[in-house]
DSSP file (Angstrom, degrees, kcal/mol; ACC not computed):
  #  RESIDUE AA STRUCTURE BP1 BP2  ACC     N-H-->O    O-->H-N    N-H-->O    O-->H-N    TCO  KAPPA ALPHA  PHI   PSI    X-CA   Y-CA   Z-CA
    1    1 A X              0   0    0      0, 0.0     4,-0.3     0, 0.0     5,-0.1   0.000 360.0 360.0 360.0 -12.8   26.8   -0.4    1.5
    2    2 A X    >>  +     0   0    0      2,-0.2     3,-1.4     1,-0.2     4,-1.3   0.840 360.0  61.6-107.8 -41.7   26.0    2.8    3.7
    3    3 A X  H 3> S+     0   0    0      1,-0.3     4,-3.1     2,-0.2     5,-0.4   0.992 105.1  45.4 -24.5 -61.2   26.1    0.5    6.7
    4    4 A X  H 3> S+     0   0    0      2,-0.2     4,-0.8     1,-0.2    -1,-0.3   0.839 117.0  44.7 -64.3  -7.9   29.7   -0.2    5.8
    5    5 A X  H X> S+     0   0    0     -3,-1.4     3,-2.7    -4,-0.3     4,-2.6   0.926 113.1  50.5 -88.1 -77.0   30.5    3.7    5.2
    6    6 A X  H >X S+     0   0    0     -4,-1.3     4,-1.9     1,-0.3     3,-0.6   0.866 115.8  42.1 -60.6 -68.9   28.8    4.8    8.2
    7    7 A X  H 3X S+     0   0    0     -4,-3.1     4,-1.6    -5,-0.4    -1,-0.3   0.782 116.5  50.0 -54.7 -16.6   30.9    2.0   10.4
    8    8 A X  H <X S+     0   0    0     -3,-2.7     4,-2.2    -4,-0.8    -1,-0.2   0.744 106.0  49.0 -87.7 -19.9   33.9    2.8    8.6
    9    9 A X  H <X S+     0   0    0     -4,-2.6     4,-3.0    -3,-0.6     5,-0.4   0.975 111.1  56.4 -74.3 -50.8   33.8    6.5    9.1
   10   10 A X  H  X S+     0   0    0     -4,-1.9     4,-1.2     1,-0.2    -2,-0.1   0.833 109.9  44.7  -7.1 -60.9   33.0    5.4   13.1
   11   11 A X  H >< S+     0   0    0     -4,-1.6     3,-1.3     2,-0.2    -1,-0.2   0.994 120.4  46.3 -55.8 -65.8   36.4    3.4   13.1
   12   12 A X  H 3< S+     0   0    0     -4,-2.2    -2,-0.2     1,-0.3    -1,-0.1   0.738 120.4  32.2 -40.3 -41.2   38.0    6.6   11.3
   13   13 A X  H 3< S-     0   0    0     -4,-3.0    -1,-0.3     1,-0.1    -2,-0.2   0.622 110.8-143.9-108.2 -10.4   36.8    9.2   13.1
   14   14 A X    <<  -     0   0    0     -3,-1.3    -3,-0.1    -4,-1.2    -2,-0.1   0.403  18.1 -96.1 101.7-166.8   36.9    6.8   16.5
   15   15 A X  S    S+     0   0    0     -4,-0.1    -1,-0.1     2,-0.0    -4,-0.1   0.359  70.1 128.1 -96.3   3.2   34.5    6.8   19.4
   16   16 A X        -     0   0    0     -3,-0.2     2,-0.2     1,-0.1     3,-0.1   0.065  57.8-104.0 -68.9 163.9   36.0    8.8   22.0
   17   17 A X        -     0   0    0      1,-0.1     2,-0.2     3,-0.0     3,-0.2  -0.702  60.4 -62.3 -90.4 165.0   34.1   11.9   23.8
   18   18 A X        -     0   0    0     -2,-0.2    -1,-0.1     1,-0.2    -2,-0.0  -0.024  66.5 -96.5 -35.3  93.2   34.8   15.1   23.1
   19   19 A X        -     0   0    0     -2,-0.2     2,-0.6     1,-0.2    -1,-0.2   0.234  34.5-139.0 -51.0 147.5   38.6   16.2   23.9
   20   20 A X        -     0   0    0     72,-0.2     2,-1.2    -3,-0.2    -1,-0.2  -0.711  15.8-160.2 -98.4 113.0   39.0   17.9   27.4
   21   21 A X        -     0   0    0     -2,-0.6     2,-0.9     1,-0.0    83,-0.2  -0.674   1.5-162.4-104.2 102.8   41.4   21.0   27.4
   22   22 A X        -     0   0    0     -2,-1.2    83,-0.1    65,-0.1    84,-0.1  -0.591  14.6-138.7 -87.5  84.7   42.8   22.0   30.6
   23   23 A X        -     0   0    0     -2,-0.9    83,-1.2    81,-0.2     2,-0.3  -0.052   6.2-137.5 -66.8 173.9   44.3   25.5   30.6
   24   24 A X  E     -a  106   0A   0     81,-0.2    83,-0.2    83,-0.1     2,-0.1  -0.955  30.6-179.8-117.5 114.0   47.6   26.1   32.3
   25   25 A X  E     -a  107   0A   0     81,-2.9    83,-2.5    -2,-0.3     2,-0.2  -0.551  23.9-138.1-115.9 160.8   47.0   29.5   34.3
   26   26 A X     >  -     0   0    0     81,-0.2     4,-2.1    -2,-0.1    83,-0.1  -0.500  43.0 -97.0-100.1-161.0   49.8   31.3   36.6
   27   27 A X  H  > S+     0   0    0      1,-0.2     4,-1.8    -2,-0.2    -1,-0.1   0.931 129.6  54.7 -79.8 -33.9   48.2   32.9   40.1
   28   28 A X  H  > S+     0   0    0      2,-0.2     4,-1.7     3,-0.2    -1,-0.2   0.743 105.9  41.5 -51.1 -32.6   48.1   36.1   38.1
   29   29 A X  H  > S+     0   0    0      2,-0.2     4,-2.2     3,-0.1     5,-0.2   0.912 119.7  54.0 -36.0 -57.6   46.1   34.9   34.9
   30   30 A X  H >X S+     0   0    0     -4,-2.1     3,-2.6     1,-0.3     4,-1.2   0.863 115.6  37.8 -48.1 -90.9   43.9   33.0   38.0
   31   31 A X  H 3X S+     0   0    0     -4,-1.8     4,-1.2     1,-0.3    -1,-0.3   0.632 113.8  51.0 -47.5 -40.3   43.5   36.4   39.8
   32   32 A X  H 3< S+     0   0    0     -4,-1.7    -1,-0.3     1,-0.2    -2,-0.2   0.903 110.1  53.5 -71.9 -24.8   43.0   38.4   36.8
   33   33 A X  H << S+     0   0    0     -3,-2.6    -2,-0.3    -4,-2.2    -1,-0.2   0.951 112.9  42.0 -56.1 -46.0   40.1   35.8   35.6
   34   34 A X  H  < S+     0   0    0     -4,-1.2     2,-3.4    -5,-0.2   101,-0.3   0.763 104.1  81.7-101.0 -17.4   38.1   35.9   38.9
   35   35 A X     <  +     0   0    0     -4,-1.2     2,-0.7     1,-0.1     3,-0.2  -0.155  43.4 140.0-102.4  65.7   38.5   40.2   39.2
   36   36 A X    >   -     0   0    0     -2,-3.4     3,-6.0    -3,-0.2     5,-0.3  -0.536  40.3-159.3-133.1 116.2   36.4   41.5   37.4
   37   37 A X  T 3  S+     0   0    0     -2,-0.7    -1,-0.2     1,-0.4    -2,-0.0   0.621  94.7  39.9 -45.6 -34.0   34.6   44.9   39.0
   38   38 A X  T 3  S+     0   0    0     -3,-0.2    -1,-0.4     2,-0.1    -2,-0.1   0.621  91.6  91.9 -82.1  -5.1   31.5   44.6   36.6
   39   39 A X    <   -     0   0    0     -3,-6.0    34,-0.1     1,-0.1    95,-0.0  -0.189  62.8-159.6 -87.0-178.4   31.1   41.4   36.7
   40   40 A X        +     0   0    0     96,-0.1     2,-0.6    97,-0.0    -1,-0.1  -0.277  49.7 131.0-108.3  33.3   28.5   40.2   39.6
   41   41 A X        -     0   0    0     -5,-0.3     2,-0.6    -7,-0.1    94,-0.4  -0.765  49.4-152.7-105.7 123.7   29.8   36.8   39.6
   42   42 A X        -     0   0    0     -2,-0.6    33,-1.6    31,-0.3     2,-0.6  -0.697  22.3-145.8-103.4 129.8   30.7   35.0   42.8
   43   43 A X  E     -bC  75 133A   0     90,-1.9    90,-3.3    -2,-0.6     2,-0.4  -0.856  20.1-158.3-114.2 144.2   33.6   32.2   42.4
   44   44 A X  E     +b   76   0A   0     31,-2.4    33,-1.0    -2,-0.6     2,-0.7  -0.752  22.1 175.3 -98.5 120.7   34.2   29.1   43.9
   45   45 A X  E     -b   77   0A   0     -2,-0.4     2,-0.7    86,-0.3    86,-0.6  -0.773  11.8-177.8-143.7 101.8   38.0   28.7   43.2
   46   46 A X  E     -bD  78 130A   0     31,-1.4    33,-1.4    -2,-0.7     2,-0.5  -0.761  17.9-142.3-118.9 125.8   39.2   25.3   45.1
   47   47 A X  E     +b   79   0A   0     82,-2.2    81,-0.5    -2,-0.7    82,-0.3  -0.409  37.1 136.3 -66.3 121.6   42.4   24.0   45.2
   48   48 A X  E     -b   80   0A   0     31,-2.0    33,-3.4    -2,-0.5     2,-0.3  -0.980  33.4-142.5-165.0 177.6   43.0   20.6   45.1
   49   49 A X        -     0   0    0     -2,-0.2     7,-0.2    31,-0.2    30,-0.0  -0.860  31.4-115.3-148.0 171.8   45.6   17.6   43.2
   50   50 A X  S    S+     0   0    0     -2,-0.3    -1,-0.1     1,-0.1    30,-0.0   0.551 114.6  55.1 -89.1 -30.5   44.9   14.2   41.8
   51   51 A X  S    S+     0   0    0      4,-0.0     2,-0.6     5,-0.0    -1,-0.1   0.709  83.3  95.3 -89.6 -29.8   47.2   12.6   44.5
   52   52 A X     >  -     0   0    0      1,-0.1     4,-2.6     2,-0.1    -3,-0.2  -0.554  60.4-159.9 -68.5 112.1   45.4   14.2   47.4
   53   53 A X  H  > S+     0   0    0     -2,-0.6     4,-1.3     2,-0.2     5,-0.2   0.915  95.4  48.0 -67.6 -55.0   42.5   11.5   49.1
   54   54 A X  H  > S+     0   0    0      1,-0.2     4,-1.2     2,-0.2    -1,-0.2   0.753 113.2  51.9 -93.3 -26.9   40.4   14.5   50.9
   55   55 A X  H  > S+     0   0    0      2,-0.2     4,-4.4    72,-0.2    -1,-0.2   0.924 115.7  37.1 -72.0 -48.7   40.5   16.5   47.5
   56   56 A X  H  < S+     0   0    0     -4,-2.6    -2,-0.2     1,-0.3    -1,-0.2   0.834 115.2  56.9 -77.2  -5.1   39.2   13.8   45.5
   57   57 A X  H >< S+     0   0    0     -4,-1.3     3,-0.8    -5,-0.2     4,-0.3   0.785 109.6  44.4 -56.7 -58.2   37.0   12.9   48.3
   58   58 A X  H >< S+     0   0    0     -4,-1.2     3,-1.6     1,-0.2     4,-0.5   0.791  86.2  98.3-102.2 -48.6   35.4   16.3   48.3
   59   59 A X  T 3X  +     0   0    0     -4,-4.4     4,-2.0     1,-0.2     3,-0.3   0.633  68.8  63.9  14.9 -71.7   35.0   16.6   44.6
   60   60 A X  H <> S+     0   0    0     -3,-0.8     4,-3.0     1,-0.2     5,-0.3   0.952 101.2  59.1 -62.1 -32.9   31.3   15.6   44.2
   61   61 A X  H <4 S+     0   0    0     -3,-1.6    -1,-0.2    -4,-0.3    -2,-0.2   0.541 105.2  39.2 -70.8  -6.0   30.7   18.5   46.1
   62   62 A X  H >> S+     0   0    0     -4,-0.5     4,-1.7    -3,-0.3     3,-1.2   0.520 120.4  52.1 -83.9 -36.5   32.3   21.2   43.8
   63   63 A X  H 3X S+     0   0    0     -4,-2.0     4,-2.2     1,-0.2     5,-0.2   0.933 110.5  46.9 -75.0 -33.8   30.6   18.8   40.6
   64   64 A X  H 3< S+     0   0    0     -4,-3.0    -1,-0.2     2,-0.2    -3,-0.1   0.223 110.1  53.2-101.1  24.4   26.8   18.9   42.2
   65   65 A X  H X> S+     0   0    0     -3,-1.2     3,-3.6    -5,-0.3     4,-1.9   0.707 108.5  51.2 -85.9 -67.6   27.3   22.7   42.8
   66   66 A X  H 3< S+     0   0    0     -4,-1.7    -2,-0.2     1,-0.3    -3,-0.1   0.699 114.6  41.1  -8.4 -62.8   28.2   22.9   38.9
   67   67 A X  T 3< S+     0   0    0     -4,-2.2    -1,-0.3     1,-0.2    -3,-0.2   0.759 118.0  49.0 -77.2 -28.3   24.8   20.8   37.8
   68   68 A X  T <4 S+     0   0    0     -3,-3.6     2,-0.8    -5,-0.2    -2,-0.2   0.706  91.4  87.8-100.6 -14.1   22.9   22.6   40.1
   69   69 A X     <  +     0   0    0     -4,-1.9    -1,-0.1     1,-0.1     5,-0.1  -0.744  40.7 157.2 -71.4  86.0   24.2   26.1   39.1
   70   70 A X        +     0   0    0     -2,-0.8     2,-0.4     3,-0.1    -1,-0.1   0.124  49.7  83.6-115.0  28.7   22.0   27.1   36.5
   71   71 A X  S    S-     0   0    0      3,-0.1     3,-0.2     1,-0.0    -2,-0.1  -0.894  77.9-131.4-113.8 136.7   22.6   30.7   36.9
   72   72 A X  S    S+     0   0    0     -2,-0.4     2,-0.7     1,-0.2    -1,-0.0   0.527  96.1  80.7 -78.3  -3.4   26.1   32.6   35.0
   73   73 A X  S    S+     0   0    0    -32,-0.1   -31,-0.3   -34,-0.1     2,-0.2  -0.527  84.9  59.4-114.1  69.0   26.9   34.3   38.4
   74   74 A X        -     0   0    0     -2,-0.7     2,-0.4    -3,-0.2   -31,-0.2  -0.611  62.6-177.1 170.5 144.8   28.5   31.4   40.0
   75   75 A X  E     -b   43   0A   0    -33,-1.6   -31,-2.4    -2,-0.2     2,-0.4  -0.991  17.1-155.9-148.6 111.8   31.0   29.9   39.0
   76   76 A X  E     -b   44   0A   0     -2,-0.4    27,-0.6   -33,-0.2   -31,-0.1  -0.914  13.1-177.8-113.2 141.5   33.2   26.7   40.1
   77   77 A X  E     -be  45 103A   0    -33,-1.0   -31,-1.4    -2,-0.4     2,-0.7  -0.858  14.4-153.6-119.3 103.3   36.8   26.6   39.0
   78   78 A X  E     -be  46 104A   0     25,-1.9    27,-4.3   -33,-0.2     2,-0.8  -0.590  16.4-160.0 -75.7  94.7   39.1   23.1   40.1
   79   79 A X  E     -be  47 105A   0    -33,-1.4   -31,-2.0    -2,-0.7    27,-0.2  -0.857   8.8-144.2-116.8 112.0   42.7   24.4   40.2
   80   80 A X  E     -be  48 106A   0     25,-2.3    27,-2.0    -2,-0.8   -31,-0.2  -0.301  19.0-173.2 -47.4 116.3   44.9   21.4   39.9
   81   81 A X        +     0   0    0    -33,-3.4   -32,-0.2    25,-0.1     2,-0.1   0.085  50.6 113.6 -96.5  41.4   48.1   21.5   41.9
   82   82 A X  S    S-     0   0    0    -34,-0.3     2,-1.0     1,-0.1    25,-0.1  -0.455  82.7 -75.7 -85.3 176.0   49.5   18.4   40.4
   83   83 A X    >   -     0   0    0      1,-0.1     3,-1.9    -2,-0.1     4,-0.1  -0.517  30.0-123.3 -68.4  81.4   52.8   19.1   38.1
   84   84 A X  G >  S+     0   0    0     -2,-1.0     3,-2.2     1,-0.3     4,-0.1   0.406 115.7  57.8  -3.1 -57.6   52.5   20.6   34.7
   85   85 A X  G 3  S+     0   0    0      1,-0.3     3,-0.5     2,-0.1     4,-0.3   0.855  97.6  63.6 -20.7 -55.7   54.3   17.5   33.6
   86   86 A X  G <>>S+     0   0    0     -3,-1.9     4,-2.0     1,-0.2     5,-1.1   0.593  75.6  92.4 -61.1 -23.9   51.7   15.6   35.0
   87   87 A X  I <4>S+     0   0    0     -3,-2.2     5,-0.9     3,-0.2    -1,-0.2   0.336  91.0  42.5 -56.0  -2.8   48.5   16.9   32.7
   88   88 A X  I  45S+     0   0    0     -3,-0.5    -1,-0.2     3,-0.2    -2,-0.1   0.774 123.8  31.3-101.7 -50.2   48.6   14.4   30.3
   89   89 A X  I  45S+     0   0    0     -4,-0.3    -2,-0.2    -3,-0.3    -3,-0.1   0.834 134.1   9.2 -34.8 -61.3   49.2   11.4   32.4
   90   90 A X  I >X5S+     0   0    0     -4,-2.0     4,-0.9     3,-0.1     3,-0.9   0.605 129.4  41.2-154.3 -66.0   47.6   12.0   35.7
   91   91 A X  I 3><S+     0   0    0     -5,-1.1     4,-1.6     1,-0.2    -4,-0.2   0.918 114.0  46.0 -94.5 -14.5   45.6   15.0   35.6
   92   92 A X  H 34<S+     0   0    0     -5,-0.9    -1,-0.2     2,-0.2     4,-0.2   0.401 119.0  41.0 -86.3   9.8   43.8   14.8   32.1
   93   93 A X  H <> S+     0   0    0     -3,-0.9     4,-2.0     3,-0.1     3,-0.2   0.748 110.7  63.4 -89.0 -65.9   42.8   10.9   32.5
   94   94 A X  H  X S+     0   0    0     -4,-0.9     4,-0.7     1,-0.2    -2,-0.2   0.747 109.4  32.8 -10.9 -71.6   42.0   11.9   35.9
   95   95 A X  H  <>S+     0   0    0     -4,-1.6     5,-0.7    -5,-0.3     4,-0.3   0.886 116.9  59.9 -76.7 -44.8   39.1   14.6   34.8
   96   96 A X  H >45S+     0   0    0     -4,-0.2     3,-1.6    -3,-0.2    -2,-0.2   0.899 109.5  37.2 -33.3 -71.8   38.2   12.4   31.8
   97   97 A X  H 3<5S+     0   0    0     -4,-2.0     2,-1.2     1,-0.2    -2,-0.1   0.837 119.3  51.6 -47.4-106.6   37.2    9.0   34.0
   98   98 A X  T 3<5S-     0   0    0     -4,-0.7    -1,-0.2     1,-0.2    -2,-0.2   0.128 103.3-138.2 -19.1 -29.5   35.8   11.0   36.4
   99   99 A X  T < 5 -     0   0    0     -3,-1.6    -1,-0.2    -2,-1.2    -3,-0.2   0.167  26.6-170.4  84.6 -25.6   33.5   13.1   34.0
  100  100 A X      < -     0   0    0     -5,-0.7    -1,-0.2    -6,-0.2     4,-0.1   0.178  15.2-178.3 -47.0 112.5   34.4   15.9   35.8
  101  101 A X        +     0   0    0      2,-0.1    -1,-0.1   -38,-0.0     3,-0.1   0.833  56.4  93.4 -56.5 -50.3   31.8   19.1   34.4
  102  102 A X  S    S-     0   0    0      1,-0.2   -25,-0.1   -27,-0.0     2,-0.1  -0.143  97.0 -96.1 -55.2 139.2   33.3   22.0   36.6
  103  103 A X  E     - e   0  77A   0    -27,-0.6   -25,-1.9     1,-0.0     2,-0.3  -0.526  43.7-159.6 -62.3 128.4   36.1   24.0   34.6
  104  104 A X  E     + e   0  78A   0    -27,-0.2     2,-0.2   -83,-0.2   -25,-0.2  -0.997  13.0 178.3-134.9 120.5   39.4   22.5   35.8
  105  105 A X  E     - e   0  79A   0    -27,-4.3   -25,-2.3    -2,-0.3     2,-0.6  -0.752  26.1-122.9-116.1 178.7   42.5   24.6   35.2
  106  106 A X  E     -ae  24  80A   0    -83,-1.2   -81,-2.9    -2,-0.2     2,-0.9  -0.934  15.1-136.7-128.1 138.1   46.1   23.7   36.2
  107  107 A X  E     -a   25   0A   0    -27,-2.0     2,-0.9    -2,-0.6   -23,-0.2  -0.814  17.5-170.0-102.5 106.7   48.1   26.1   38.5
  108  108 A X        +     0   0    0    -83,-2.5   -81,-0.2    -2,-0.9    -1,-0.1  -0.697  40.6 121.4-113.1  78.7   51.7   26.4   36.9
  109  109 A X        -     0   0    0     -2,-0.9     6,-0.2     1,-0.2     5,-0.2  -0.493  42.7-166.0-160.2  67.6   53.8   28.4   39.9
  110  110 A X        +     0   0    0      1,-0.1     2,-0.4     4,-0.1    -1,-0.2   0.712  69.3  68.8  -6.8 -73.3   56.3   26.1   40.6
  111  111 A X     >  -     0   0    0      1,-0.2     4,-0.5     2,-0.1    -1,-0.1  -0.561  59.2-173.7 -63.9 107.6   57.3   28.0   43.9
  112  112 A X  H >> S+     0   0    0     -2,-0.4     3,-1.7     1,-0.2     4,-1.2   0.935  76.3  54.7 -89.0 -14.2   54.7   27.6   46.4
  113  113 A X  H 34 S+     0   0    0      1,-0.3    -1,-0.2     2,-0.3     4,-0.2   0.579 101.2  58.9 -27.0 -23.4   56.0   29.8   48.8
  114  114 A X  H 34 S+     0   0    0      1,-0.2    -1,-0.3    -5,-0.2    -2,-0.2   0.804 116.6  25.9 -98.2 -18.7   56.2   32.2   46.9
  115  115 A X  H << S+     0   0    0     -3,-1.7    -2,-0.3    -4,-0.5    -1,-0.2   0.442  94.5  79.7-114.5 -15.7   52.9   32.3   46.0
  116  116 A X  S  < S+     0   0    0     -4,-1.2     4,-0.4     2,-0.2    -3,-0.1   0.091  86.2  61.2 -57.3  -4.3   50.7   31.1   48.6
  117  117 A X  S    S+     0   0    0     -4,-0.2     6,-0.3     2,-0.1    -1,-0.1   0.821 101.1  61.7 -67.4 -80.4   50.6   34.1   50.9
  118  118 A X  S    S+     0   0    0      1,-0.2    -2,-0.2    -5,-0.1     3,-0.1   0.155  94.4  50.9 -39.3 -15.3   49.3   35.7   48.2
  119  119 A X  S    S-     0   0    0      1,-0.5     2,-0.3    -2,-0.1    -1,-0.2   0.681 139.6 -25.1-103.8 -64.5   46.0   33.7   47.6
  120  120 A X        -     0   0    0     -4,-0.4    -1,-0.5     1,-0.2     3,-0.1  -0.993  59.9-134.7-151.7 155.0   45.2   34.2   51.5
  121  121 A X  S    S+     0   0    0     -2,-0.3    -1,-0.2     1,-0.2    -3,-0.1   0.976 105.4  64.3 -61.8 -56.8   47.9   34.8   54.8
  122  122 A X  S    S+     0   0    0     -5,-0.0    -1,-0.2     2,-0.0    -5,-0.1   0.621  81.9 106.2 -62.7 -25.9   46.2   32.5   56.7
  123  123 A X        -     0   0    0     -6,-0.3     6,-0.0     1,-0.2    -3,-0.0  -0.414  48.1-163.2 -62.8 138.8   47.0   29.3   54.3
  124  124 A X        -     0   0    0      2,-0.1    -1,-0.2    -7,-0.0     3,-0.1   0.760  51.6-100.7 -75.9 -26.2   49.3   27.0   55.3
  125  125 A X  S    S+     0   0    0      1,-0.2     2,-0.3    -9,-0.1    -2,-0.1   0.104  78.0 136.3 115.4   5.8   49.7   25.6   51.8
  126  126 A X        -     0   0    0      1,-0.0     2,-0.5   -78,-0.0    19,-0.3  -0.498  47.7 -86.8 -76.8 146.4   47.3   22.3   52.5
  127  127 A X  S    S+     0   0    0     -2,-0.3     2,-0.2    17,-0.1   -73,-0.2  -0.884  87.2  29.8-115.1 150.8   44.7   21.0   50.4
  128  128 A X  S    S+     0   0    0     -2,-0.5    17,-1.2   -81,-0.5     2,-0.2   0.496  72.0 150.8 -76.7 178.0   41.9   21.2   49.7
  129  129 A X  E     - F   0 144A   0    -82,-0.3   -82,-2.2    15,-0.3     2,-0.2  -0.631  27.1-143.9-162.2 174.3   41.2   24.4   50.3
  130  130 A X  E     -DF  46 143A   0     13,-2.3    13,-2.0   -84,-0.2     2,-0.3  -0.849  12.7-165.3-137.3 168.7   38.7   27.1   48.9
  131  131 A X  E     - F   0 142A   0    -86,-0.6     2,-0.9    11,-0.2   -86,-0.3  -0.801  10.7-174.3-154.0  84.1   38.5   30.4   48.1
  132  132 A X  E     + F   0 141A   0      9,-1.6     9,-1.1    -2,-0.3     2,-0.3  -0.657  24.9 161.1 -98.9 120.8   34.7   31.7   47.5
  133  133 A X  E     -CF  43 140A   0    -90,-3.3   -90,-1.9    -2,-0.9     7,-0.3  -0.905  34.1-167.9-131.0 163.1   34.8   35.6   46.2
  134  134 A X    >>  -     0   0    0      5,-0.6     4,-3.1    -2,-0.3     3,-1.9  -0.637   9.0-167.3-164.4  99.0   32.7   38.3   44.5
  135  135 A X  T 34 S+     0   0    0    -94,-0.4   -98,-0.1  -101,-0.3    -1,-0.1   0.632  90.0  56.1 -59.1 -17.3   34.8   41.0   43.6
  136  136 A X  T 34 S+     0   0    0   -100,-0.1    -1,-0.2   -95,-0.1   -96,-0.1   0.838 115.0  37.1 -80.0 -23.6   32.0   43.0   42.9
  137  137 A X  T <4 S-     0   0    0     -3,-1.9    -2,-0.2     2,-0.2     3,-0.1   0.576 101.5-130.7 -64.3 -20.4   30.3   42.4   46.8
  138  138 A X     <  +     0   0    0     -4,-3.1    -3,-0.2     1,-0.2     2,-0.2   0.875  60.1 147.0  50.0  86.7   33.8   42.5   48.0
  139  139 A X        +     0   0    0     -5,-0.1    -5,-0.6    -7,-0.0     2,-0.3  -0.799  15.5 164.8-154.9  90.3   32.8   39.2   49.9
  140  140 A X  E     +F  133   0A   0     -7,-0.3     2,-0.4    -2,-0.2    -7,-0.2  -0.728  12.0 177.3 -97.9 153.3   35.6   36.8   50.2
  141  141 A X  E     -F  132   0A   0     -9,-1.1    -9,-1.6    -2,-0.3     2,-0.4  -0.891  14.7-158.8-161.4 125.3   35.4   33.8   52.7
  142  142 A X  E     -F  131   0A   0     -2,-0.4     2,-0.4   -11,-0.2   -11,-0.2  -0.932   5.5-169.2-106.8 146.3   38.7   31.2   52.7
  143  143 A X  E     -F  130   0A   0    -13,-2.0   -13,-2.3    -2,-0.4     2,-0.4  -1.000  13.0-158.9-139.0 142.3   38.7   27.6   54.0
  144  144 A X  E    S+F  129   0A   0     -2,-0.4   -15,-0.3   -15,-0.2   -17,-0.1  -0.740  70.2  25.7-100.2 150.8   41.9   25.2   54.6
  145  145 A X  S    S-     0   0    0    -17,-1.2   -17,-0.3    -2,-0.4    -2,-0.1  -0.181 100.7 -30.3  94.4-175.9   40.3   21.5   54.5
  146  146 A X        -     0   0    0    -19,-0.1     2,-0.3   -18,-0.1   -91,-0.1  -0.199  52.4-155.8 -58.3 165.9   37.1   19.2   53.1
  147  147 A X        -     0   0    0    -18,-0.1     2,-0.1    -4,-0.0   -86,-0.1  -0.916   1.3-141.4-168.9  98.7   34.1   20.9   52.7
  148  148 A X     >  -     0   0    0     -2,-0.3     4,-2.4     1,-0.1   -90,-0.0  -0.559  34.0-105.0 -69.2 167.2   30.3   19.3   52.8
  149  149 A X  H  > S+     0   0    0      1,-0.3     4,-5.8     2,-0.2    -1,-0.1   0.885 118.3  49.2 -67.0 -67.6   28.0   20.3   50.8
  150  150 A X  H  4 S+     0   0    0      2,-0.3     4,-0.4     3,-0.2    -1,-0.3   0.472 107.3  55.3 -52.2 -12.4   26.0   22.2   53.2
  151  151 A X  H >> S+     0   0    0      2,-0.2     4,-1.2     3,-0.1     3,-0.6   0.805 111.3  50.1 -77.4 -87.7   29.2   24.2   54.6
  152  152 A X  H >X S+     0   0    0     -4,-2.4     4,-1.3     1,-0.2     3,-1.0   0.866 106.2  47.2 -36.9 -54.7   29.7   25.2   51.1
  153  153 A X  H >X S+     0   0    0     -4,-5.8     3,-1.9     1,-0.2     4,-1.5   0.977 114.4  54.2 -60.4 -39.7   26.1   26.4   50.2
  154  154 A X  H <> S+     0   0    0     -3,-0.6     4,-0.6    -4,-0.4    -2,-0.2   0.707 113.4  44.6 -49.3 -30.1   26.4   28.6   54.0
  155  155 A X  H <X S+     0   0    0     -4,-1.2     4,-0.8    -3,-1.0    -1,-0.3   0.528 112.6  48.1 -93.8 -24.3   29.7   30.1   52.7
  156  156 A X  H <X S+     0   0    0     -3,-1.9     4,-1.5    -4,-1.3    -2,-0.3   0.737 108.7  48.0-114.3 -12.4   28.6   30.9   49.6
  157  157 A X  H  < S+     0   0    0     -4,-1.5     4,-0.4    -5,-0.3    -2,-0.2   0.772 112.8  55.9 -76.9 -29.6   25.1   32.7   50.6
  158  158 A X  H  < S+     0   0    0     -4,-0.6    -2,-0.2     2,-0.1    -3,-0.1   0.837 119.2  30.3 -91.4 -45.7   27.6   34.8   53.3
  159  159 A X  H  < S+     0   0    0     -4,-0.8    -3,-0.2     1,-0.1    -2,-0.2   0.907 131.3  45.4-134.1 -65.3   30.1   36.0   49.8
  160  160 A X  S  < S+     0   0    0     -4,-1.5    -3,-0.1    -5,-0.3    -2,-0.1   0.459  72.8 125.6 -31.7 -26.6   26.5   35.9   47.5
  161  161 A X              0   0    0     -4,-0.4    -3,-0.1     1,-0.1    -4,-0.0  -0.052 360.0 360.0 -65.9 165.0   23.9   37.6   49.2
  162  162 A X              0   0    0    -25,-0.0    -1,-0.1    -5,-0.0    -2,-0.0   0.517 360.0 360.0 -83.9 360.0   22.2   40.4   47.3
């Protein structure tokens, strides 16, 4: 009899993992999130979309910073530019299969012109790109394109160092 309770709460309650919530941030919510003077925390903030081959390509190498980061001053954030529309469809199956660990937020700023200046001059508006800062060093370093692993730890001891 507790067999059959135990498997029927299972069915009830169903098997799934744990539900994945992807906030939807503008570039101001982004920018006030990473600026904070007291903080000593240096962030990885990379742009990248579910449609894009060199973003999802590049991936592990934002996820095995994540697992390997076992310090609170560093920080990876995955900001989606797929379509708000799209999070339920495409980018929250997407992160789900995939496992993805790293905090993934979704960038909801329709215009990118309008905004893309504004993150660094020098973007063209391709992805990937990445944006490693530490607003308390005042150490920024931007990169348009893929990223190994070893580029990334070299960029992020330049924006890190004590």
């Amino acid at each position: 009899m507790k067999r059959l309770l135990l498997v029927g709460m299972l069915i009830c309650c169903g098997f799934s993992s744990p539900t994945v919530h992807i906030p939807v941030v503008s570039l101001a919510e982004l920018r006030q999130r990473i600026a904070h003077p007291t903080n000593d925390t240096t962030y990885i903030v990379h742009f990248w979309a579910t449609w894009c081959k060199p973003c999802i390509e590049e991936l592990p190498v934002f996820e095995q910073l994540t697992q390997e980061s076992n310090t609170s001053n560093l920080k990876v954030l995955l900001v989606s530019l797929d379509f708000k529309k799209d999070i339920e469809t495409k980018v929250l199956p997407f992160v789900t299969k995939r496992g993805l660990r790293s905090e993934v937020l979704l960038m909801n700023e329709p215009n990118a012109a309008a905004w893309i200046d504004k993150v660094d001059s020098s973007w063209s508006g391709a992805i990937p790109a990445t944006i490693i800062i530490n607003p308390v060093r005042r150490s920024r370093r931007f990169i348009e394109g893929q990223l190994t692993k070893p580029e990334l730890d070299s960029l992020i001891a330049l924006v890190h160092k004590p």
